[in-house]
N, C-alpha and C positions, 0 to 999 in steps of 0.2 A: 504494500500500500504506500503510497506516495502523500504524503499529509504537507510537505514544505513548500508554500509557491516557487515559482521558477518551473523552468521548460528541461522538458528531460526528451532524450533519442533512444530510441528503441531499436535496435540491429541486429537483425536477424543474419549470423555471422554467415552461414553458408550462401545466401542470397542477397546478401546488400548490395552487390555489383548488380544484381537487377531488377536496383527498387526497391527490393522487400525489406521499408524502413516504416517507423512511424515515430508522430512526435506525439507527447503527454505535455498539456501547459498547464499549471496549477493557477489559479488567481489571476488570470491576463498577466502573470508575470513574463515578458519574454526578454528579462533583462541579462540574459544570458546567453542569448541568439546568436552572438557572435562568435564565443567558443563555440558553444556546437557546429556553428559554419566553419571555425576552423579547424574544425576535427578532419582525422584521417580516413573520410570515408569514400570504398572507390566505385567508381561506376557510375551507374543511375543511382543509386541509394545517395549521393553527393547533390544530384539534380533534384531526387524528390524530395530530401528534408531541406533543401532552399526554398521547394515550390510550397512543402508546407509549414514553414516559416512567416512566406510570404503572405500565404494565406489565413494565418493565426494573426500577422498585425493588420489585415484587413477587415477581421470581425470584432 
């Protein structure tokens, strides 16, 4: 269970290269966005916790 705001990455180790990522935001916190973007993630899994980044400061 994740009780602390802030934005947590979910990586699914065998398939992150294709996408299979997801993100958790606690509290609209996503004051941490930017570490996670500069995490070492390769593939699509890099492109889609951008696209839902992007998407988490648009709601």
């Amino acid at each position: 269970m994740i009780t602390e705001t802030g934005s947590t990455a979910v990586i699914c180790l065998p398939h992150q290269s294709m996408g299979m990522v997801a993100l958790i935001v606690v509290g609209n916190d996503l004051s941490n966005a930017e570490q996670i973007l500069d995490a070492r993630i390769p593939g699509q899994g890099k492109d889609k916790i951008a696209a839902l980044i992007e998407e988490a400061k648009a709601t």
